[in-house]
Backbone as a chain_set.jsonl record, in Angstrom:
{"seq": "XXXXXXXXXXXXXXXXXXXXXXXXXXXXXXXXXXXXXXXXXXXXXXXXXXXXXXXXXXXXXXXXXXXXXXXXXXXXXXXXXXXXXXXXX", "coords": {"N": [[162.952, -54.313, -23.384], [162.97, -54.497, -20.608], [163.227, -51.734, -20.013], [160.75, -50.637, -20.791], [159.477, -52.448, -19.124], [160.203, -51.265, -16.36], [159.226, -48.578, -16.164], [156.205, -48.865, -16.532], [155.537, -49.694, -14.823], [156.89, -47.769, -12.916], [155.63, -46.009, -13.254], [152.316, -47.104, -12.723], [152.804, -46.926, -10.12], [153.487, -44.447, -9.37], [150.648, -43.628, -9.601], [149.069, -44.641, -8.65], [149.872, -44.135, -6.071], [149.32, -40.711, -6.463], [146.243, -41.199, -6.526], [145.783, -41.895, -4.04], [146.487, -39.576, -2.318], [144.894, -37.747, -3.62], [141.994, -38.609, -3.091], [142.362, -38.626, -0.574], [142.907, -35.772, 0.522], [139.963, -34.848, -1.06], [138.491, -36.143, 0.958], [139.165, -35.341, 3.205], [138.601, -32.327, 2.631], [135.896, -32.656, 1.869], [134.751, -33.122, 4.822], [135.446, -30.925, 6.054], [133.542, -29.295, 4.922], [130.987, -30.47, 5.787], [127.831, -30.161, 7.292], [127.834, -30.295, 10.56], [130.462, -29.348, 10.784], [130.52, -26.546, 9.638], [128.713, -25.62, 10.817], [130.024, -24.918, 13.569], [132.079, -23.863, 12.543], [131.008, -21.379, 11.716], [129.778, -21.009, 14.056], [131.645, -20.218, 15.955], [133.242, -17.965, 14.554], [130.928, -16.278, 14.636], [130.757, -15.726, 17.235], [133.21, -14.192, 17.727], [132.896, -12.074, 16.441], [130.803, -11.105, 17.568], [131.942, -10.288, 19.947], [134.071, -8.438, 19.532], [132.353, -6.01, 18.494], [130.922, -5.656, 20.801], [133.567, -4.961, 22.172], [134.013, -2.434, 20.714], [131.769, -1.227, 21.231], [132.068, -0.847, 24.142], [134.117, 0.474, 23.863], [133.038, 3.125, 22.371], [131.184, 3.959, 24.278], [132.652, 4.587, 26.499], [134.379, 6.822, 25.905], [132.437, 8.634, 25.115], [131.611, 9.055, 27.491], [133.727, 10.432, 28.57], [133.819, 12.908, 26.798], [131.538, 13.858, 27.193], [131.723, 14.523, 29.786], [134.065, 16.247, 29.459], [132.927, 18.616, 27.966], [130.844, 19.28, 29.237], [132.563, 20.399, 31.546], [133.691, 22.37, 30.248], [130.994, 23.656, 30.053], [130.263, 24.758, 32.681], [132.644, 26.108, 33.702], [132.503, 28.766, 32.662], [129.894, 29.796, 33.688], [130.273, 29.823, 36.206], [132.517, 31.22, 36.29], [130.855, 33.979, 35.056], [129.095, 34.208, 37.379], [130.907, 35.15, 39.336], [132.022, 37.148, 38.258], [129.397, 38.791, 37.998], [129.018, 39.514, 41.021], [131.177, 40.309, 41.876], [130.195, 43.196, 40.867]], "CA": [[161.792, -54.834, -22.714], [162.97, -54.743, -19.261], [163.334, -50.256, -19.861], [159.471, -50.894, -20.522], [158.175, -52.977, -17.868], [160.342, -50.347, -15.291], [158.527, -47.103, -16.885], [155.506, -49.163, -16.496], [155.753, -50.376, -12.803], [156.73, -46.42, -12.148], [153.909, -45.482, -13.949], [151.505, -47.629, -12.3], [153.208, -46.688, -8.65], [152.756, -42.903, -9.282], [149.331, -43.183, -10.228], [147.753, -45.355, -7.336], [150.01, -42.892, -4.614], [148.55, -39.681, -6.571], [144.994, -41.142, -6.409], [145.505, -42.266, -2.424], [146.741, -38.622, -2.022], [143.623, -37.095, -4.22], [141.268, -39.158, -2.461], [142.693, -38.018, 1.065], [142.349, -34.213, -0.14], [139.105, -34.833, -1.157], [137.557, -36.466, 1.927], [139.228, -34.206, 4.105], [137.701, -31.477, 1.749], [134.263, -33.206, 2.187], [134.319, -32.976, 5.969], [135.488, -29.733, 6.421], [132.241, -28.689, 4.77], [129.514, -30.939, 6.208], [126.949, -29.351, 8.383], [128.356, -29.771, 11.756], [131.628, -28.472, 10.95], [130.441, -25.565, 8.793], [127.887, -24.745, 12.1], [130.981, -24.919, 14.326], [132.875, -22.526, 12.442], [130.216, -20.315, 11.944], [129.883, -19.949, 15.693], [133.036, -19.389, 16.51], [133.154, -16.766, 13.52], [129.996, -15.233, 15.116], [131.269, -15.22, 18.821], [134.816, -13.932, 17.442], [131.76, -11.068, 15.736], [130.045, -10.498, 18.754], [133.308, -9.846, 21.537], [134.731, -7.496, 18.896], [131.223, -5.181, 18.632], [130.768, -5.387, 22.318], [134.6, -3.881, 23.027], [133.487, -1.158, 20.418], [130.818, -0.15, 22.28], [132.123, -0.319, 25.122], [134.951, 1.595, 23.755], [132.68, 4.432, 22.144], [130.369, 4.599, 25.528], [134.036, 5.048, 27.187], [135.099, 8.069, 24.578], [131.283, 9.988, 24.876], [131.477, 9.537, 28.74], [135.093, 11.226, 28.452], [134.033, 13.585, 25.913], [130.543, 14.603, 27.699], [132.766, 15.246, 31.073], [134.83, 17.697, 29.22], [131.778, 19.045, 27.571], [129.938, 19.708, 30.408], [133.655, 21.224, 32.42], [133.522, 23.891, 29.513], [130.044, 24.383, 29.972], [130.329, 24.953, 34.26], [133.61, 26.768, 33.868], [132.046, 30.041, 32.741], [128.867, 29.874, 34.545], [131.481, 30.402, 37.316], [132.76, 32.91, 36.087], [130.449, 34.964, 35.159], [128.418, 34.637, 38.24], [131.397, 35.311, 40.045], [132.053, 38.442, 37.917], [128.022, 39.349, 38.45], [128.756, 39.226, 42.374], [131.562, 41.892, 41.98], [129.72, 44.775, 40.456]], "C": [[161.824, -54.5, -21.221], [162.976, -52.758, -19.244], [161.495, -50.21, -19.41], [159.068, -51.237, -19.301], [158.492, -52.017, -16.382], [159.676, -49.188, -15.235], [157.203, -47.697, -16.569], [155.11, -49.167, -14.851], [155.663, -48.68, -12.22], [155.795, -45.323, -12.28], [152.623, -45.252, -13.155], [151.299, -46.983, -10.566], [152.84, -45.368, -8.573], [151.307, -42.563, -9.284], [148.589, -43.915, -9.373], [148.602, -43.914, -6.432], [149.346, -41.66, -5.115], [147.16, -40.001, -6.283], [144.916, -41.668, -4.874], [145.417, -40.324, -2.508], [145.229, -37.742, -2.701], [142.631, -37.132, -3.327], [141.45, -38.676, -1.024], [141.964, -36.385, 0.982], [140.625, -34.467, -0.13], [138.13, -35.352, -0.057], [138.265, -35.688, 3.247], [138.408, -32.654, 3.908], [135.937, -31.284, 2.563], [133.9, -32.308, 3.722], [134.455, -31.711, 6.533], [134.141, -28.883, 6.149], [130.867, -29.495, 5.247], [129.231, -29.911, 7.507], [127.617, -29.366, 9.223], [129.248, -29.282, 11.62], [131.267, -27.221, 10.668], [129.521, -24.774, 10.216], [128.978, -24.173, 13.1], [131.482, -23.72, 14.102], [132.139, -21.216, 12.522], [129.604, -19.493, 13.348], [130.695, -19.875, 16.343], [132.974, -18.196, 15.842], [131.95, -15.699, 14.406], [130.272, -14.695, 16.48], [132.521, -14.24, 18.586], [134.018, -11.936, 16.853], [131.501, -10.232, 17.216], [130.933, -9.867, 19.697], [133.34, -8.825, 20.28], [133.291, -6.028, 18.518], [130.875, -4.791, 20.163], [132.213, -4.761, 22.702], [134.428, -3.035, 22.01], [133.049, -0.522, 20.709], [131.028, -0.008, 23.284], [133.198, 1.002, 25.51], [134.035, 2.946, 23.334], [131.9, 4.65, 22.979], [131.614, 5.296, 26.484], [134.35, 6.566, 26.672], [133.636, 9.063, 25.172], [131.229, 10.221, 26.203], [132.728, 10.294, 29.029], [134.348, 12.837, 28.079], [132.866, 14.658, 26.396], [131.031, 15.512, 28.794], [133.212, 16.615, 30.416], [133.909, 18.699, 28.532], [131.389, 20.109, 28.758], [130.998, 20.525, 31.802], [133.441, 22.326, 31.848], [132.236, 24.398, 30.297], [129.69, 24.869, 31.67], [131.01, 26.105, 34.357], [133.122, 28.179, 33.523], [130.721, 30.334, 32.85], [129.462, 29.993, 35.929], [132.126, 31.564, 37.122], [132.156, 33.885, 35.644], [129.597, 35.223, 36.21], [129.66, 35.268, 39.414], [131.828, 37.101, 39.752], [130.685, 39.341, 37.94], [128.107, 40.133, 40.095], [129.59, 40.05, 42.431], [131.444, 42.996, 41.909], [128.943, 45.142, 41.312]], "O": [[160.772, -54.242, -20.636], [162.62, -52.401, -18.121], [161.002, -49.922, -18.32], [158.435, -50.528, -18.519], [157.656, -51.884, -15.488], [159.522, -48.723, -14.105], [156.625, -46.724, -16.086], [154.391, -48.518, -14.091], [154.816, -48.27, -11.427], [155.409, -44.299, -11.716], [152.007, -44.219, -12.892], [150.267, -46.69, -9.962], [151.944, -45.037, -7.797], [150.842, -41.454, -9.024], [147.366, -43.771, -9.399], [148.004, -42.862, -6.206], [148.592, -41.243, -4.236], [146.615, -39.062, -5.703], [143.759, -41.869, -4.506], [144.326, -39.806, -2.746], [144.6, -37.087, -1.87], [142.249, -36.118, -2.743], [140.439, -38.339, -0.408], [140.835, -36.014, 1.304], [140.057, -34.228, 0.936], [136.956, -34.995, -0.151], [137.598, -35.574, 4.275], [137.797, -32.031, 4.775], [135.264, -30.506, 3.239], [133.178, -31.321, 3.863], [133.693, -31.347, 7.429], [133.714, -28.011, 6.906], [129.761, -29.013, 5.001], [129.924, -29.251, 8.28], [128.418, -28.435, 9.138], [129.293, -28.349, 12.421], [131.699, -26.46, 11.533], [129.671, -23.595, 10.534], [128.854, -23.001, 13.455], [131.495, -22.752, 14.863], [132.48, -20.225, 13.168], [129.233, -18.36, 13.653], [130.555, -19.421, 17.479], [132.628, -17.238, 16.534], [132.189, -14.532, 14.716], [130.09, -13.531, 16.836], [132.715, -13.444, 19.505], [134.643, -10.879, 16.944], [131.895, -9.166, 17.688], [130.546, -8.829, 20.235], [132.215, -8.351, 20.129], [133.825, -4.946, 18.273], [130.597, -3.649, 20.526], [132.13, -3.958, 23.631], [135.072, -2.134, 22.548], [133.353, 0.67, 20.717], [130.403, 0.896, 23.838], [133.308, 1.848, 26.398], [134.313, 3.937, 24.01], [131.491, 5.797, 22.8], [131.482, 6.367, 27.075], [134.563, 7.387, 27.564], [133.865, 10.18, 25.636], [130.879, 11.356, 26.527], [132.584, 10.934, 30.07], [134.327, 13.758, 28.896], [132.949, 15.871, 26.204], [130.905, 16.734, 28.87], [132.844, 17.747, 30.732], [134.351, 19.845, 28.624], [131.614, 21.297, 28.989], [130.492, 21.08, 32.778], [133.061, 23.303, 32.493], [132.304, 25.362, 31.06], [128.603, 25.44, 31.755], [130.497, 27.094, 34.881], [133.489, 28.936, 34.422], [130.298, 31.189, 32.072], [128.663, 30.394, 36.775], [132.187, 32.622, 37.749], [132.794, 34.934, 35.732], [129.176, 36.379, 36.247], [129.199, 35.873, 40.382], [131.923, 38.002, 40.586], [130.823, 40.564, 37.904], [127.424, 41.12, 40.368], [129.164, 40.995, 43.095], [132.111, 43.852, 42.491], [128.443, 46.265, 41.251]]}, "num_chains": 1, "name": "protein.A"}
């Protein structure tokens, strides 16, 4: 009798602390998804969006103003020289 009523008691004890612990989970759960939080994250998420598109572009305006420079060195460099080889003959 007394094996019983201990199996019982530890029974009973497991099964209210799992349903505190459920219940916690679950209303932490909850709040993580109500509106204001879910707006919150979403604009962080979108600012975290936006910085990372803006140093892209500012990286590929960086790269074409590089890339035009050396462009436009080729395209000087023998317009120099051939006017310079024009001016010898």
């Amino acid at each position: 009798m007394i094996k019983r009523l201990f199996w019982l008691v530890v029974g009973f004890v497991l099964g209210v602390g799992s349903s505190f612990a459920v219940v916690r989970r679950l209303r932490r759960a909850a709040a993580r998804y109500a509106p204001p939080e879910v707006a919150q994250r979403w604009g962080r998420h979108a600012r975290g969006i936006g910085h990372d598109v803006r140093a892209a572009l500012d990286e590929g305006r960086s790269a074409m103003r590089s890339r035009e420079a050396e462009l436009r060195a080729g395209i000087e460099r023998p317009r120099h020289h051939r006017e310079g080889a024009e001016v010898g003959q």
